[in-house]
BAFI-3210 file (N, C-alpha, C; in Angstrom, 3 decimals, decimal comma, padded with zeros to 6 digits):
// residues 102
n [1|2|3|4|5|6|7|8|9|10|11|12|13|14|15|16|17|18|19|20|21|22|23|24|25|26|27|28|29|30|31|32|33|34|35|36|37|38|39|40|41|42|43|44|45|46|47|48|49|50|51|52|53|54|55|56|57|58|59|60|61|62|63|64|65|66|67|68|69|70|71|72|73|74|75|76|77|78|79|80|81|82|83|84|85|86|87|88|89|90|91|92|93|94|95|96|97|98|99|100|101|102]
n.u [-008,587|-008,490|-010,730|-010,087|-011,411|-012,470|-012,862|-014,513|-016,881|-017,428|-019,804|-022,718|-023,571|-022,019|-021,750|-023,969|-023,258|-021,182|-019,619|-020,794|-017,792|-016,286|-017,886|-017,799|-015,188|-014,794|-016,134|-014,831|-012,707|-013,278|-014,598|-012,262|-010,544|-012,577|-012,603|-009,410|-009,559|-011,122|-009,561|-007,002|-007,890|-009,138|-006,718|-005,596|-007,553|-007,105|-004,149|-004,255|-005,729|-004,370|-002,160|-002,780|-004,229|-001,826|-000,826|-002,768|-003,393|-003,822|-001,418|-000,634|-001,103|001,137|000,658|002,014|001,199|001,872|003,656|006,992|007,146|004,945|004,172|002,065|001,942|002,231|000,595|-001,764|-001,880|-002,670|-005,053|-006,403|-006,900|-007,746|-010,299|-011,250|-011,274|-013,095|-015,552|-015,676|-016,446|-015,007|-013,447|-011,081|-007,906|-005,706|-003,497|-002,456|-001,115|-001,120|-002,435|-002,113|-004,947|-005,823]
n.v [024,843|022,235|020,363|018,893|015,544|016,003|018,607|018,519|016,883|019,156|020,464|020,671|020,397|019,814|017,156|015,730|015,545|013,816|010,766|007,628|005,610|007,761|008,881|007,035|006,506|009,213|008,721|006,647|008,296|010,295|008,734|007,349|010,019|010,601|007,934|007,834|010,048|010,195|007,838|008,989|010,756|009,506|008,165|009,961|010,557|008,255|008,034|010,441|009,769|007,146|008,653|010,566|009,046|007,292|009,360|010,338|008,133|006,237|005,023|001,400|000,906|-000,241|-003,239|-003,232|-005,377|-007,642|-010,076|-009,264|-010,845|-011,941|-014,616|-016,292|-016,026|-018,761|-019,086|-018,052|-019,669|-021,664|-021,724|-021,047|-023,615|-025,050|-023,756|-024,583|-027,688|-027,420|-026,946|-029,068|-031,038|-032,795|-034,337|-035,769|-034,371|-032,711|-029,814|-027,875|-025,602|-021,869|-019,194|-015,930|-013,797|-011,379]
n.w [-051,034|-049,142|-047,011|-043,363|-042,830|-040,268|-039,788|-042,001|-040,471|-038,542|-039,990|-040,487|-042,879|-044,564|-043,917|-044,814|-047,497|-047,443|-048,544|-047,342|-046,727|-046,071|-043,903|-042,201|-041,431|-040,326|-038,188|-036,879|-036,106|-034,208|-032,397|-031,435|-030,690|-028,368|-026,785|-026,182|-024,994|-022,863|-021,200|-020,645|-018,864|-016,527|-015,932|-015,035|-012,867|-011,376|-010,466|-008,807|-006,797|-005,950|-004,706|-002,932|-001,254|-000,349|001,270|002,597|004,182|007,309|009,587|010,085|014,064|016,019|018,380|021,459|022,829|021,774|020,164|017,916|016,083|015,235|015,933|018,169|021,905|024,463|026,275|025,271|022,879|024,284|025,676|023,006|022,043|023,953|024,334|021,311|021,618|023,764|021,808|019,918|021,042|022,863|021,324|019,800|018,428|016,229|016,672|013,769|012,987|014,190|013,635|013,666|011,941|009,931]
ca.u [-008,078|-009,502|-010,996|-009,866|-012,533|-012,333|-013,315|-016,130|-017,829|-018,447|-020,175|-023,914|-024,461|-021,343|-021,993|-024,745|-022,372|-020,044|-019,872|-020,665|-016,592|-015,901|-018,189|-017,092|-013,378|-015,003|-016,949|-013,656|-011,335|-014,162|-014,693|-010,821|-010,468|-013,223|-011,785|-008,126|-009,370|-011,157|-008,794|-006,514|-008,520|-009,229|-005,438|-005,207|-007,935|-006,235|-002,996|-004,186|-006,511|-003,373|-001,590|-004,196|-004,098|-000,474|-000,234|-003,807|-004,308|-003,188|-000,483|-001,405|-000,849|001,790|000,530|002,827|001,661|002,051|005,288|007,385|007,237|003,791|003,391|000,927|002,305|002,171|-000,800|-002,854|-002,349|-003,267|-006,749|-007,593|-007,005|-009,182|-012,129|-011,348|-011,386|-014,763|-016,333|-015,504|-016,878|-013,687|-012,778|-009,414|-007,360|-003,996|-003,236|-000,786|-000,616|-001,702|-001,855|-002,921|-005,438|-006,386]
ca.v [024,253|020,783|020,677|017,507|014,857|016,322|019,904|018,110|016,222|019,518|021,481|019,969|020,788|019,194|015,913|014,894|015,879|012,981|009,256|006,129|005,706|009,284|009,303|005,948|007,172|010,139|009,029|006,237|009,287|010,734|007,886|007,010|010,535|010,214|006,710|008,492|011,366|009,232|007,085|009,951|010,837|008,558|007,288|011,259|009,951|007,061|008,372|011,394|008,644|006,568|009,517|010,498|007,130|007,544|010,706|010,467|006,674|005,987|003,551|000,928|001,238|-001,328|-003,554|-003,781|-006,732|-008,900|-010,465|-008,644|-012,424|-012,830|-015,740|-016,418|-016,969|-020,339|-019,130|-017,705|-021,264|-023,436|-020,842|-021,705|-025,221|-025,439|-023,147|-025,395|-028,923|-027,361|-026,438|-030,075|-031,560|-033,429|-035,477|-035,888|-033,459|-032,359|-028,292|-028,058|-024,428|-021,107|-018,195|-014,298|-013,572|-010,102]
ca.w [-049,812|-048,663|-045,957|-043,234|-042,985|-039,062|-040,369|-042,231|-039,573|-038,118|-040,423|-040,955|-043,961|-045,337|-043,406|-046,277|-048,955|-047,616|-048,728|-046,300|-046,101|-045,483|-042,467|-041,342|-041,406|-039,455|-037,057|-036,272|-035,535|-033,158|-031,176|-031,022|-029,559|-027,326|-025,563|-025,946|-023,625|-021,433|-020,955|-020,159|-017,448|-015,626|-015,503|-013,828|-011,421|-010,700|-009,823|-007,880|-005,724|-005,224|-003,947|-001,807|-000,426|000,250|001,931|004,221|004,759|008,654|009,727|011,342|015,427|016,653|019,753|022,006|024,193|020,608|019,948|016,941|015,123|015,172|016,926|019,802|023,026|024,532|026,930|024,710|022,548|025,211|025,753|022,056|021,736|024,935|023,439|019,972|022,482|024,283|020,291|019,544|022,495|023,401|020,156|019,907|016,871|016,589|015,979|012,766|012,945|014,825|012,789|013,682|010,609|009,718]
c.u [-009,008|-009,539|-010,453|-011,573|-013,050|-013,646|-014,701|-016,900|-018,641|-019,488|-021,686|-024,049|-023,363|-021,033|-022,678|-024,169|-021,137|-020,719|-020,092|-019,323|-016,060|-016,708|-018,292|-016,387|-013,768|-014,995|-015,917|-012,866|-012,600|-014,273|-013,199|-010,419|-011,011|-012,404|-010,319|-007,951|-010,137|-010,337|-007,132|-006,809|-008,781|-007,777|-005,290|-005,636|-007,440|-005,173|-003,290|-005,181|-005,256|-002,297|-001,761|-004,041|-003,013|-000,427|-001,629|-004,273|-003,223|-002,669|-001,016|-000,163|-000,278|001,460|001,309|003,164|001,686|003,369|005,222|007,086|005,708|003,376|002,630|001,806|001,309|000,586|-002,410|-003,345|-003,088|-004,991|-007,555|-007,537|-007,886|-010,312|-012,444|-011,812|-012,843|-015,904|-016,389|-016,006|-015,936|-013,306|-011,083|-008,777|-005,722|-004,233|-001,553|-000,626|-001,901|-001,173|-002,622|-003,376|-006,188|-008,124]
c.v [023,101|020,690|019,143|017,052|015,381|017,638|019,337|017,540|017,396|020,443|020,333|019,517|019,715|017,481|015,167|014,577|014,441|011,589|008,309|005,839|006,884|009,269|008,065|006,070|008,288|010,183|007,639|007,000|010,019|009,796|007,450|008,147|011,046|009,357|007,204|009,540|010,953|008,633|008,273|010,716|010,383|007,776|008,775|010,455|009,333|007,376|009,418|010,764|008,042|007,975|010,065|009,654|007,470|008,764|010,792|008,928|006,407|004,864|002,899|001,156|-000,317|-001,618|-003,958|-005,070|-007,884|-009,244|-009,961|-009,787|-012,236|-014,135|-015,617|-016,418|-018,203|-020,380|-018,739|-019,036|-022,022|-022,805|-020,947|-022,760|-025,518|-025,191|-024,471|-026,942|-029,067|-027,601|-028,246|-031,177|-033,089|-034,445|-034,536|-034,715|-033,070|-030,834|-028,691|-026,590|-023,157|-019,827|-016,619|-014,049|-012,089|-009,981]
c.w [-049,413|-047,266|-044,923|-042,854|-041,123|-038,850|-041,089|-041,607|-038,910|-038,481|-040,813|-042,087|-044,906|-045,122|-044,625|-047,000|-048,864|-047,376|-047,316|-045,693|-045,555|-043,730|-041,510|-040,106|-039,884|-037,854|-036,128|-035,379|-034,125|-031,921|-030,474|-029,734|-028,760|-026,055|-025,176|-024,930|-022,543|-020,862|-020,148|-018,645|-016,491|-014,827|-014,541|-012,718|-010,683|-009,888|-009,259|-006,994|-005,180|-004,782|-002,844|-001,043|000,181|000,978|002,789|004,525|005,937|008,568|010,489|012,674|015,921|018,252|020,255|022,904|023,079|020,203|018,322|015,959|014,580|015,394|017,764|020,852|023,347|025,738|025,942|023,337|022,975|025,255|023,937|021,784|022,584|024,500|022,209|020,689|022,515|022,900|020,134|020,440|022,952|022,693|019,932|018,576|017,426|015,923|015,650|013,263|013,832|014,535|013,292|012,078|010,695|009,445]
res [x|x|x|x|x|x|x|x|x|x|x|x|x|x|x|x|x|x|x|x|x|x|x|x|x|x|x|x|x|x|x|x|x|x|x|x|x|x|x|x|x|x|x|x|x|x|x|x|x|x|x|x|x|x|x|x|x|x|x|x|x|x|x|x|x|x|x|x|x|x|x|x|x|x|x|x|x|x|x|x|x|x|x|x|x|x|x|x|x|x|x|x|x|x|x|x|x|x|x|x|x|x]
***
């Protein structure tokens, strides 16, 4: 019965007994399913982290005094173009846009 080159990697004694390509070949299939069962694992991790995630990460808390759009209102505009005016110490500029940034 022949033994596989698998079966011979783990017997010591029969390690010597095998050629340079034999324990090449060997020590290929070892490392393959090494990275194959890492790699296995870690994709678990992964997907039982993103699950996790999904089922205990909090929603965010809708403010109600913020318009559904996300726009500014027109007071709270004019209060940063003034601050932005004051910062600038009264050089002239034009506001293109006014954005809520996370």
């Amino acid at each position: 019965m022949e033994l596989s080159i698998i079966e011979k990697m783990q017997d010591p004694e029969l390690i010597a007994t095998l050629s340079l390509g034999e324990k090449l070949r060997g020590s290929l299939i070892v490392m393959a399913l090494g990275l194959g069962t890492c790699l296995v694992v870690l994709a678990i991790i992964m997907l039982a982290v993103k699950i996790m995630h999904a089922l205990l990460a909090e929603k965010p808390k809708k403010d109600k005094n913020m318009p559904a759009s996300g726009e500014i209102p027109g007071d709270e505009a004019a209060a940063i173009i003034g601050a932005v005016t004051e910062m600038e110490g009264g050089k002239p500029f034009k506001v293109v846009d006014i954005r809520q940034v996370r």
